[in-house]
ZAMARGU-4260 file (C-alpha; in steps of 0.2 Angstrom, whole numbers, plus 5000, padded with zeros to 4 digits):
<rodrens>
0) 4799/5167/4992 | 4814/5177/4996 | 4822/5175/5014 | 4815/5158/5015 | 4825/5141/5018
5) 4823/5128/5006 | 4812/5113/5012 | 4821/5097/5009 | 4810/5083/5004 | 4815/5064/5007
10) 4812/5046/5014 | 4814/5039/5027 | 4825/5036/5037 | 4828/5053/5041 | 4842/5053/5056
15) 4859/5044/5051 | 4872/5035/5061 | 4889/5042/5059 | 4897/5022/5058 | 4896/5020/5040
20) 4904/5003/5034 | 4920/5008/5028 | 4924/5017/5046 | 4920/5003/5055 | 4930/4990/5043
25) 4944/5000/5045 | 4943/5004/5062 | 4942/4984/5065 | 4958/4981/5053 | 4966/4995/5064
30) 4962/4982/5080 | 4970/4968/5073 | 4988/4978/5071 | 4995/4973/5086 | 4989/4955/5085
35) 4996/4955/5068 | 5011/4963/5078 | 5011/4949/5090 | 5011/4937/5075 | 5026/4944/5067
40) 5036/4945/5083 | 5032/4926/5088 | 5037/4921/5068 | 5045/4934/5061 | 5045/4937/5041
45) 5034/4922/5039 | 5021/4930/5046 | 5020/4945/5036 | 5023/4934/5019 | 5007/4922/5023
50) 4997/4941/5028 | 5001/4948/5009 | 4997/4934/4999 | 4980/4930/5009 | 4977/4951/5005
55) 4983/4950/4989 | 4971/4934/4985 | 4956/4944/4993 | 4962/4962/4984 | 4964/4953/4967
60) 4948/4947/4968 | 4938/4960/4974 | 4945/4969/4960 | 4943/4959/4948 | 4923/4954/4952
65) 4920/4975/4952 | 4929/4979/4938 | 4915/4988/4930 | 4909/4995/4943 | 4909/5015/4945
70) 4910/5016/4963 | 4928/5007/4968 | 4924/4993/4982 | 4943/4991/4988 | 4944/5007/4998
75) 4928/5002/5011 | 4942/4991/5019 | 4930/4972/5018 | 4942/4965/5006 | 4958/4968/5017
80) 4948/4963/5033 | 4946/4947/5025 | 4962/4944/5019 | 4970/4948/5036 | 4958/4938/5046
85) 4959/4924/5034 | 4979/4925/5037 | 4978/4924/5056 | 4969/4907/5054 | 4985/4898/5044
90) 5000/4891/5052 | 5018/4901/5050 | 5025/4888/5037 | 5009/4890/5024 | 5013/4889/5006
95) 5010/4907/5000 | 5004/4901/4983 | 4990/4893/4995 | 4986/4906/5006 | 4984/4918/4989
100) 4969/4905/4983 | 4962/4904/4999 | 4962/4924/4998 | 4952/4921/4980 | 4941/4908/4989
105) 4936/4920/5001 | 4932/4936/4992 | 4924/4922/4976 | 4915/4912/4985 | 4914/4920/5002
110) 4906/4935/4996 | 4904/4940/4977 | 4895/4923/4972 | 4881/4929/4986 | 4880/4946/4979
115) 4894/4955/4987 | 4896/4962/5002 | 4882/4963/5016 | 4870/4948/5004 | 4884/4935/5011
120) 4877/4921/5021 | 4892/4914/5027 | 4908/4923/5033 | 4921/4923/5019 | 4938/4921/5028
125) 4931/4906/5036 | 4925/4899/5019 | 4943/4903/5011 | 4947/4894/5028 | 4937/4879/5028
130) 4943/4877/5007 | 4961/4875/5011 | 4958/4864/5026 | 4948/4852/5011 | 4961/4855/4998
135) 4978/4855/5007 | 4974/4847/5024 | 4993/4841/5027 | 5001/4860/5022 | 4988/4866/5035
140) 4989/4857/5050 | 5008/4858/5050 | 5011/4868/5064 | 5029/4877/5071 | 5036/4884/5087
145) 5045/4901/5088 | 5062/4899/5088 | 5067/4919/5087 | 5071/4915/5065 | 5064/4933/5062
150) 5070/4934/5042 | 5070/4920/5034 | 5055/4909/5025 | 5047/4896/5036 | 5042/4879/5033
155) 5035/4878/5014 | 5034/4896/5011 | 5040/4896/4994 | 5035/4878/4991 | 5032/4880/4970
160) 5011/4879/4965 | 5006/4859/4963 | 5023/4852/4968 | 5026/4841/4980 | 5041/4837/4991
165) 5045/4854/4994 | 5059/4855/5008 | 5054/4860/5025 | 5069/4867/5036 | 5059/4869/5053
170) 5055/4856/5066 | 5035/4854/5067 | 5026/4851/5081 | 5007/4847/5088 | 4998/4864/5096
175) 4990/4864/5112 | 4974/4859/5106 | 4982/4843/5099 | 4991/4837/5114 | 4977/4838/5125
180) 4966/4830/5114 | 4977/4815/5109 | 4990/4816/5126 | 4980/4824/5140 | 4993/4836/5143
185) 4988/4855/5145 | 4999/4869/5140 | 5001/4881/5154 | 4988/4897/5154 | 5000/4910/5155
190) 5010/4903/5138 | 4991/4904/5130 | 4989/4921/5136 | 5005/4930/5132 | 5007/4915/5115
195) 5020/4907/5114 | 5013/4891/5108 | 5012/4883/5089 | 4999/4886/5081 | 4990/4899/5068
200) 4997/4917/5067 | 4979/4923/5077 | 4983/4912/5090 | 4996/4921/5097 | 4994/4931/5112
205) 4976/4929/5121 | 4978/4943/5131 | 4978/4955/5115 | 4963/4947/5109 | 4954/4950/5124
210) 4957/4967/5125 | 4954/4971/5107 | 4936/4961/5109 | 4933/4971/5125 | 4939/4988/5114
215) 4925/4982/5100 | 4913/4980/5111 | 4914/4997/5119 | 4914/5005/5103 | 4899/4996/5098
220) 4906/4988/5083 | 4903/4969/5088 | 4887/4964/5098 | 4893/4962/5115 | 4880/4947/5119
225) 4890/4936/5104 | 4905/4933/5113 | 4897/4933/5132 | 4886/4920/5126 | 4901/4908/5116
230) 4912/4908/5130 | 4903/4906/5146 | 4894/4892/5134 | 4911/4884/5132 | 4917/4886/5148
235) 4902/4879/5157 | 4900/4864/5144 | 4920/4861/5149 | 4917/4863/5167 | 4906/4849/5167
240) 4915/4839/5158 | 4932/4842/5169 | 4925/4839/5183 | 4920/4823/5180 | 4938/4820/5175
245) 4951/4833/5177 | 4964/4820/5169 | 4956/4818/5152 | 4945/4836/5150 | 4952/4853/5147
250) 4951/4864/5159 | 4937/4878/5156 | 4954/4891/5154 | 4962/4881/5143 | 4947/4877/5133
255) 4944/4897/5131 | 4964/4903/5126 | 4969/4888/5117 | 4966/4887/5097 | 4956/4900/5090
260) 4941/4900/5100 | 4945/4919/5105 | 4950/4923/5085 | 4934/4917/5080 | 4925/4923/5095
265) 4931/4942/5093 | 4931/4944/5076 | 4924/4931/5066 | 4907/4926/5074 | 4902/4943/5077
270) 4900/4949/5059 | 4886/4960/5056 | 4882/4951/5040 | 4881/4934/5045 | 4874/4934/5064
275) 4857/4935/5069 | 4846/4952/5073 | 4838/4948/5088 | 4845/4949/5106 | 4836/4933/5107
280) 4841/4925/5090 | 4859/4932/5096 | 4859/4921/5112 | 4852/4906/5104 | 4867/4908/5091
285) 4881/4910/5103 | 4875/4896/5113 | 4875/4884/5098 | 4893/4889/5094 | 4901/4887/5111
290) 4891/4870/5111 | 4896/4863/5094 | 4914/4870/5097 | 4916/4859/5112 | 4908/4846/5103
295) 4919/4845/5087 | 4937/4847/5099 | 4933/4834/5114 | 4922/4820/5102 | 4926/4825/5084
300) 4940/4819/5074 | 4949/4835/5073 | 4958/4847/5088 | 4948/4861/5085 | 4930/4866/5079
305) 4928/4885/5080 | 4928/4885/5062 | 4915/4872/5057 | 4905/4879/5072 | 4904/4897/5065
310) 4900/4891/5048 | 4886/4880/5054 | 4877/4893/5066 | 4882/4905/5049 | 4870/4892/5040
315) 4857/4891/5054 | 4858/4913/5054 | 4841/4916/5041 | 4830/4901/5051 | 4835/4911/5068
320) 4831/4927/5062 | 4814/4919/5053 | 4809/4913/5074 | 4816/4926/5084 | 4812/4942/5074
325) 4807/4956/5087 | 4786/4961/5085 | 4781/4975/5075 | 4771/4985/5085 | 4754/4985/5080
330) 4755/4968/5073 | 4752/4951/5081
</rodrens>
């Protein structure tokens, strides 16, 4: 019939949300340019050599596992997320020979074994993470202080592939974490906050980190009830503990800025793909990674735990979702 719209027929679901995946990847990546920026002030060139191989491991890769593809998986902006944030968990002096094969890790492991992205059970820069902590456990907890050496390779840099004795011309040092684990002796809060301290490249600056979660969250791109729940978690599990002795516990602040607590808070535990559904699977998960956190820094062999916490809760993610799924109406 002449004059007449066209009836469009369809399924469901009918209305779309304008936050496809590839805007909210890259509005994420855009939130961790001045905490990259941060990085690269406190280490200079270092910084931005250990960021390009772990991208260049995670690009590589994603390219090479959708090669055949039609539709071009590089541009929705996952692969470079990865990359940066697995980057932002490795000390200044890294190898970048390494930080590339944690990038390959990540992206082969992390995400195309499981089916690519969104079928992922753990999250991949962690498990690129968690790899080079197993493989090279030495080249990664070797930790430096910024001295103001801007242009010019840190630590093992350029340390060849699979050779050893490679020459180190920094002085190292133990992070915060570290000295109040094995000394008792607690970096001050405003050094945590503004981050000058050793320790990872997404360690720097707390206050940054902060404010981009706080961003996130108004934008609805991370679950705001995700964070709430893994720091008041840690901080009330370290209250406890420091007021039955101030002189060997951390202090609840000092617990929350120090390593990579907010790192893997922010941006890390509040992946879309591997955190539960449920506001009440979503409490149940925060909870268990303030607790196991705590856990892993004050009884565990190692300074920090944010890492194996994620991954744990990452694992216990389908079994909360199974218990906490919200009722379908109509249905018992």
């Amino acid at each position: 019939m002449s004059g007449t719209s066209r009836l469009s027929i369809s399924t469901s679901p009918f209305l779309h949300d304008v936050a496809s995946t590839p805007r909210i990847m890259w509005e994420v990546v855009f939130t961790l340019i001045p905490v990259f920026m941060a990085a690269f002030y406190y280490f200079g060139l270092s910084a931005l050599l250990v960021s390009l191989a772990a991208i260049g491991g995670c690009l590589f890769t994603e390219w090479l596992v959708n090669r055949e593809k039609a539709d071009s998986s590089l541009t929705d902006g996952s692969a470079l997320l990865t990359g940066l944030l697995l980057a932002l968990t490795l000390p200044p002096g890294f190898p970048l020979w390494m930080a590339f094969l944690g990038g390959v890790v990540s992206i082969g492991m992390g995400k195309a074994i499981w089916g690519g992205l969104g079928q992922n059970i753990f999250n991949p820069a962690l498990v690129g993470r968690a790899f080079l902590q197993a493989a090279f456990p030495a080249a990664i907890t070797t930790w430096e202080l910024p001295d103001g050496h801007y242009w010019a390779p840190r630590g093992a840099n350029l340390a060849m592939p699979f050779f050893q004795g490679s020459p180190v011309d920094a002085v190292t040092t133990a992070t915060p974490l570290a000295r109040m684990k094995f000394d008792h002796v607690a970096a001050s809060i405003p050094d945590l906050l503004l981050g000058h301290t050793s320790g990872s490249l997404g360690e720097t600056c707390g206050l940054l980190l902060i404010l981009a979660g706080l961003y996130m969250a108004w934008r609805r791109l991370i679950n705001w009830r995700i964070p709430v729940s893994i720091l008041l978690t840690a901080a009330l599990f370290t209250a406890i503990l420091y007021v039955i002795d101030p002189a060997r516990y951390p202090s609840p602040a000092f617990t929350m800025l120090a390593g990579g607590l907010l790192l893997g808070t922010v941006y890390m535990a509040t992946d879309l793909v591997t955190s539960p559904l449920a506001p009440k699977g979503i409490w149940i998960y925060g909870i268990g990674i303030g607790l196991l956190a705590v856990l892993i820094r004050i009884w565990g062999g190692l300074p920090e735990g944010v890492m194996y916490a994620i991954l744990l809760m990452n694992a216990a993610t389908p079994l909360i979702n199974r218990f906490t799924k919200t009722r379908v109406y109509g249905h018992s």
